[in-house]
C-alpha positions in Angstrom: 78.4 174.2 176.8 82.0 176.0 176.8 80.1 179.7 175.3 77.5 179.4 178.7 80.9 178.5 181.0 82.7 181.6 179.6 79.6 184.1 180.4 79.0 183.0 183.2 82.8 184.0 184.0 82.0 187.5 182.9 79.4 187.8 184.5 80.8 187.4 187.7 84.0 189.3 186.9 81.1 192.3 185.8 79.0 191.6 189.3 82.4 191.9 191.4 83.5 195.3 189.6 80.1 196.5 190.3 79.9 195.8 194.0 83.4 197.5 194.4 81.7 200.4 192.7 79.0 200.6 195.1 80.8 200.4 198.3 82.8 202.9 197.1 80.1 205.3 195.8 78.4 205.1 199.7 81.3 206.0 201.0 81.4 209.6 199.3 77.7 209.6 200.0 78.2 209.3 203.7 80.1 212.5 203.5 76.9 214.5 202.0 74.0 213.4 202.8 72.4 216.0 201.4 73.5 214.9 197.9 71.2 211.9 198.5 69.7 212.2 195.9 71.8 213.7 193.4 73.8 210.7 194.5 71.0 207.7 193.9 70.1 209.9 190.3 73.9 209.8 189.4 74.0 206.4 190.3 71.0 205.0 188.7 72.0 206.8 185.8 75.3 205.3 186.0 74.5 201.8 187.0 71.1 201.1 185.0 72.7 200.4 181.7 74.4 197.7 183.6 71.3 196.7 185.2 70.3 196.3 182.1 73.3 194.0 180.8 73.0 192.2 183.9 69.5 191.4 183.5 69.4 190.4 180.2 72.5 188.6 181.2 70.9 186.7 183.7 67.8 186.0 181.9 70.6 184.6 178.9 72.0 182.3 181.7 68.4 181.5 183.0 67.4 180.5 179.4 71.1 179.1 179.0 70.2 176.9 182.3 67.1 175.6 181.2 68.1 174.7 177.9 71.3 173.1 179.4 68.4 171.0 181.5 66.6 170.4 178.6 70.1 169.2 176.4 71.4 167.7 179.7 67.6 165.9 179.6 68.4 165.2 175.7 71.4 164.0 176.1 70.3 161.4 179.0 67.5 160.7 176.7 69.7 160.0 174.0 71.9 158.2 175.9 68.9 156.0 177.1 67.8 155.5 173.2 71.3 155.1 172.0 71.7 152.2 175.0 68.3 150.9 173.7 69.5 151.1 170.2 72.6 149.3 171.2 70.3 146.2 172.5 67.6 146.4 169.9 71.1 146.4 167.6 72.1 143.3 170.0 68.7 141.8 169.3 68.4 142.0 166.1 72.0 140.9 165.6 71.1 137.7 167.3 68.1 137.6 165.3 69.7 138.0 162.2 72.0 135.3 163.1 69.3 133.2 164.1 67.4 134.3 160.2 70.7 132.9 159.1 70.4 129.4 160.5 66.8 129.5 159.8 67.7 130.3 156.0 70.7 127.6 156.0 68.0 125.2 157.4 65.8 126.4 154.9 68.6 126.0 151.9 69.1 122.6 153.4 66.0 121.0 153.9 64.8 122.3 150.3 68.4 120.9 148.8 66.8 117.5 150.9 63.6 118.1 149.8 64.9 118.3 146.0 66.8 115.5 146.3 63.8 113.4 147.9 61.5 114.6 144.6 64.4 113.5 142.5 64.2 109.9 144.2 60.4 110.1 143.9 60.8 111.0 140.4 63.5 108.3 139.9 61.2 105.5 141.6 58.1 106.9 139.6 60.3 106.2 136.5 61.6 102.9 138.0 57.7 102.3 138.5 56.9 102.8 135.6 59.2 100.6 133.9 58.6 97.9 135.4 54.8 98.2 135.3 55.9 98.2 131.4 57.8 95.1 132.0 55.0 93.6 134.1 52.5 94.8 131.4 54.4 92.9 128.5 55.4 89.7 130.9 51.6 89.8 131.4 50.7 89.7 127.5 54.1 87.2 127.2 52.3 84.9 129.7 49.0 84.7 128.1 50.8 84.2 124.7 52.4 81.3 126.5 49.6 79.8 128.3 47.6 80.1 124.9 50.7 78.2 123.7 51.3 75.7 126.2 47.6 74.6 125.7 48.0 74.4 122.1 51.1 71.8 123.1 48.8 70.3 125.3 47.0 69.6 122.6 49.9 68.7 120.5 51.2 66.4 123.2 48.1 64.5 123.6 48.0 64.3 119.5 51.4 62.8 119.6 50.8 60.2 122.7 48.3 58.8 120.6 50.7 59.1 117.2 53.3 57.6 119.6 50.7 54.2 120.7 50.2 53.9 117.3 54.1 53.8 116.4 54.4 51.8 118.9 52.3 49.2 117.6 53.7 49.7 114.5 57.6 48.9 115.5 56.4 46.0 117.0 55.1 45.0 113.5 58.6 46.3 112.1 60.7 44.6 115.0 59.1 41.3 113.3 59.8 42.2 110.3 63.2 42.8 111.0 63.7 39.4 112.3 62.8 37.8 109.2 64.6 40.5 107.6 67.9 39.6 109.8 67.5 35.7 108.8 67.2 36.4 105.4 70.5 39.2 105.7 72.7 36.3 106.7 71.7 34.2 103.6 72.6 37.2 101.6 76.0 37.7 103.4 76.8 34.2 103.2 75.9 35.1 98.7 78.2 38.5 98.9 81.2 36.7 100.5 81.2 34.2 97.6 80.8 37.0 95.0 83.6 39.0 97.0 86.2 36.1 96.9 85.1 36.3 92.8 85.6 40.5 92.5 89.0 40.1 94.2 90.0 37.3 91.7 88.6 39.6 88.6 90.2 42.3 90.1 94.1 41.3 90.5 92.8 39.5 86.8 92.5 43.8 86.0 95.3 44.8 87.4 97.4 42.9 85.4 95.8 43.8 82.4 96.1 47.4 83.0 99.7 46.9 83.7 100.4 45.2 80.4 97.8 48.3 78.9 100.1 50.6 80.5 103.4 49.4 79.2 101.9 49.3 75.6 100.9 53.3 76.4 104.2 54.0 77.1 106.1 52.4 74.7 103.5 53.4 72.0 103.9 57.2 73.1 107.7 57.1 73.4 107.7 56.0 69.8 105.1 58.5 68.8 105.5 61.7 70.8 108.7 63.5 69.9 111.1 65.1 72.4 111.3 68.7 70.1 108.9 70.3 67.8 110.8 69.4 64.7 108.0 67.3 63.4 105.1 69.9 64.4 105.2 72.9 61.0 102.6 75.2 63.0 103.1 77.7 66.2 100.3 76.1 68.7 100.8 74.1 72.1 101.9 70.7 71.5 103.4 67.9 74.4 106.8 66.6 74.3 108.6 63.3 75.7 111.9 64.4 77.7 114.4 61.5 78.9 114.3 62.0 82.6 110.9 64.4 83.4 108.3 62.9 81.3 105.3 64.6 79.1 104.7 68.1 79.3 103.2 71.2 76.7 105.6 73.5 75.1 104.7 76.1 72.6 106.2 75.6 69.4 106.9 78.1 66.7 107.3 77.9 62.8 106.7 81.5 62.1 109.7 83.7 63.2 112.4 81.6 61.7 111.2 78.8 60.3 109.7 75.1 61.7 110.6 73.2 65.2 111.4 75.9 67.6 110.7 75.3 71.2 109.7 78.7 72.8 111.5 79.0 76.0 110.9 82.3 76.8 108.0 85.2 75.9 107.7 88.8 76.8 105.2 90.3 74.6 103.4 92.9 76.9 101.7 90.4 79.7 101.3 91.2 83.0 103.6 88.5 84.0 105.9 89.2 87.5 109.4 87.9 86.6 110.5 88.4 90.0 110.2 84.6 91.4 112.0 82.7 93.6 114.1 79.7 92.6 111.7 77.1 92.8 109.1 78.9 90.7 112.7 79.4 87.9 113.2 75.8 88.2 109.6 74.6 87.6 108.7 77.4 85.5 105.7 79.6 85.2 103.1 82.3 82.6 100.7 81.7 80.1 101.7 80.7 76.5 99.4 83.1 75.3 101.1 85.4 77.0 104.4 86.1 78.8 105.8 83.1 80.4 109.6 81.1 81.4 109.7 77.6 80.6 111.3 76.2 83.4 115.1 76.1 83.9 114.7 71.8 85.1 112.7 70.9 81.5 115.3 73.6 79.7 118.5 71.7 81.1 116.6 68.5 80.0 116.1 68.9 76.3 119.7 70.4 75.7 121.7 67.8 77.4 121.1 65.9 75.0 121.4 67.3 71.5 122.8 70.2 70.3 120.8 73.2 70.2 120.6 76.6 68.7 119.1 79.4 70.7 117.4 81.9 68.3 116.6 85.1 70.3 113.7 87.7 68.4 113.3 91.2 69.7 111.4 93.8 68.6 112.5 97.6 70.5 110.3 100.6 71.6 110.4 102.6 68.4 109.3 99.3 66.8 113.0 98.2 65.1 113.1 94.1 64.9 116.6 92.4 65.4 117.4 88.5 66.1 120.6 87.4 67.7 121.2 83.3 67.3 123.8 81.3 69.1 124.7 78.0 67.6 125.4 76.1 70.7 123.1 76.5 73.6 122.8 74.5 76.6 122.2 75.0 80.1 123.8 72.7 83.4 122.3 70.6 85.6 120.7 72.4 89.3 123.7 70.7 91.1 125.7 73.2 88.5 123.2 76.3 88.9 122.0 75.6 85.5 125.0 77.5 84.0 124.7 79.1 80.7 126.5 78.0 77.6 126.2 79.7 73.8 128.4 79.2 71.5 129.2 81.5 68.4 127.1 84.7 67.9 125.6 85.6 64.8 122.5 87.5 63.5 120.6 91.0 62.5 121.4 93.0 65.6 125.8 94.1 66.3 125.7 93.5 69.8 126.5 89.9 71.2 124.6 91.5 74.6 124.2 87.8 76.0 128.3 87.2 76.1 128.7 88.5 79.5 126.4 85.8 80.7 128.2 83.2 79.4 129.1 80.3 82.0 127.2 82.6 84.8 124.7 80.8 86.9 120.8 81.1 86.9 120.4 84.4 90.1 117.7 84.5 92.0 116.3 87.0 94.7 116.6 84.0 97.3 119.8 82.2 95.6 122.7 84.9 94.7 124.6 83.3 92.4 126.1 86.4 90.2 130.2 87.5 90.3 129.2 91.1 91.8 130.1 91.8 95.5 128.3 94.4 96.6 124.5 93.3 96.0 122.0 90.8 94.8 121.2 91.1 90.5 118.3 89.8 91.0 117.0 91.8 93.9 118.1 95.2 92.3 116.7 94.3 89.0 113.6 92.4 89.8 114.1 89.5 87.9 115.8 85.9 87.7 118.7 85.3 85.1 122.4 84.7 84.3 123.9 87.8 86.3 127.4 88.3 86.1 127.6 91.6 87.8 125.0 92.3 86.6 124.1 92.2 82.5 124.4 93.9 79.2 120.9 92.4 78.4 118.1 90.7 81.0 115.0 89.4 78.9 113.6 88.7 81.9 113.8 92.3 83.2 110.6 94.4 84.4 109.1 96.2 81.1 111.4 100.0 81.3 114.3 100.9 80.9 116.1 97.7 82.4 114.4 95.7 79.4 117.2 96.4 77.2 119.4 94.5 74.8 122.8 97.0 75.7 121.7 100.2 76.6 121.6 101.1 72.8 118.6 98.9 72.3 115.5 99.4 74.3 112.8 96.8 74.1 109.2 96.4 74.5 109.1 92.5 73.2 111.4 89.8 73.5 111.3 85.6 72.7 114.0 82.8 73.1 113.3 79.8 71.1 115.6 77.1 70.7 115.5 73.6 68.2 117.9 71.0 67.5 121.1 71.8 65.5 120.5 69.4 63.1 116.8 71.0 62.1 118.8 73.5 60.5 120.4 71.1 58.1 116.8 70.0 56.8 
């Protein structure tokens, strides 16, 4: 559009030069009119070249024109598409908008639609569970009709059993009554014989007293209080002033007859750590390892004079006996307090001295000299701690099982008999 504009400004700059050229050629030729001619020749020779410009200079603009119509018709074309492309853009943006709630309605009432054929689906399953459950109550309700007519049948069998019970209770309630009258006779027969029993019976207990006074005195005089009399090593009883009867094991092998075994360790299982009660009353197998009981100890050497004769055999399988001519333990009131007398036997060591006069320790009675701790706790076992020992028979089996340190032992006994066995 700005190339057409700019010819056409040449053009008309061209035209204006030419008409000045032309006025001022006719005024020479008014001069000469003879030189008409020359004058048209020499200017038609002069001016046709820019005829021809001209011409093809206005045929440029004429095209130019047109197609400037045409483009300007192009352009308002155009424009009128472009404006209709603005509204069909307009149209099909509210379309699209309106596609887009269409979808979203679509998205929605399929997510409603799923969830509907997942109800269905759930009631179809619910359906068909209980059309299972209404299946089986069916077969469960013909099981029980076919049952409650059997108990019909039953029930009329029984009614009839029932009558005929009847009748006979009736016959038995009769019976009873004669049954009753002839009860009373026999109470009044059993009373009698009662008042006879309870005569026989206090006749009994007095025989049985006098029976059990002949016991006694017959087994004080028989059953001894030591094994002195016994020359084996088995389980025999003994008679002790102030507890009674009760098995000890006696020995007659080691060092001769009548020892009382007070004491075995010889590889048993047995848990030495007890309390004081258990020490008191005593505890183990004699076949085994076992205490005696500190109570039936104090018991048979408060009387007599004893001699404790101690066996022990150590880990490398050495065998030593220690013996202490006077052995005796207290009474509980005393905490069963340890006496010995003089020392003598196979092994050097008197280990036991440091016990002497030391009461019987416990893990729940602390009875040892030592300040810091319990014996018995530290050591696992009951016996006469001073603070704490040179030798604990009673010991777990290890290296606490000792007779001094010098001695390890893997077996140990304490028997004890009256002094005066010795003599015999």
């Amino acid at each position: 559009m700005c190339k057409i504009k700019i010819n056409a400004a040449v053009f008309l700059i061209v035209l204006k030069m030419f008409l000045v050229a032309t006025s001022a050629f006719e005024e020479t030729c008014e001069f000469d009119r003879k030189l008409e001619e020359q004058c048209r020749m020499h200017n038609y020779k002069t001016v046709k070249p820019l005829l021809d410009y001209f011409r093809q200079v206005r045929n440029e603009l004429e095209d130019k024109e047109i197609k400037e119509n045409k483009l300007n018709e192009l352009n308002s074309d155009l424009m009128e598409k472009y404006h209709e492309i603005v509204r069909i853009h307009e149209k099909f943006m509210k379309e699209a908008t309106l596609l887009d709630e269409y979808k979203n309605k679509v998205f929605k009432e399929k997510n409603d639609l799923q969830s509907c054929q997942n109800k269905v689906d759930k009631f179809e399953s619910e359906i068909n569970s209980k059309q299972n459950i209404i299946v089986k109550l069916e077969r469960e309700l013909a099981e029980k009709s076919t049952n409650f007519e059997i108990c019909q049948v039953q029930l009329k069998s029984l009614n009839s059993s029932l009558i005929e019970k009847d009748e006979k209770i009736k016959r038995f309630s009769e019976n009873i009554q004669n049954i009753t009258e002839h009860q009373k006779t026999i109470k009044l027969q059993l009373e009698q014989s009662k008042i006879k029993l309870i005569k026989k019976d206090k006749d009994n207990q007095i025989c049985r007293a006098e029976v059990d006074i002949l016991n006694k005195t017959l087994l004080n005089t028989l059953i001894p209080s030591s094994c002195s009399p016994f020359g084996d090593s088995d389980v025999h009883p003994l008679n002790v002033s102030g507890i009674g009867f009760f098995d000890v094991l006696c020995d007659s092998q080691l060092a001769g007859p009548g020892w009382i075994v007070i004491q075995q360790r010889v590889g048993g299982n047995e848990d030495f750590n007890r309390d004081w009660a258990t020490y008191r009353k005593g505890f183990g197998s004699y076949k085994s390892d076992f205490f005696l009981g500190l109570e039936k100890i104090h018991r048979i050497t408060r009387l007599k004079r004893f001699e404790l004769y101690i066996h022990l055999v150590t880990v490398n399988g050495s065998t030593y006996n220690a013996r202490y001519d006077d052995f005796k333990i207290s009474d509980e009131d005393s905490g069963y307090k340890l006496s010995l007398g003089k020392f003598s036997g196979t092994i050097i060591w008197d280990a036991m001295r440091v016990s002497e006069n030391m009461k019987f320790t416990t893990f729940d009675r602390d009875n040892d000299i030592g300040d810091n701790n319990n014996c018995a706790v530290k050591y696992k076992s009951g016996w006469w701690h001073s603070s704490c020992y040179n030798c604990n028979l009673n010991a777990p089996y290890g290296p606490d099982l000792v007779w001094f340190i010098r001695y390890p032992l893997k077996k140990a006994k304490m028997l004890i008999r009256p002094k005066e066995s010795m003599k015999k």
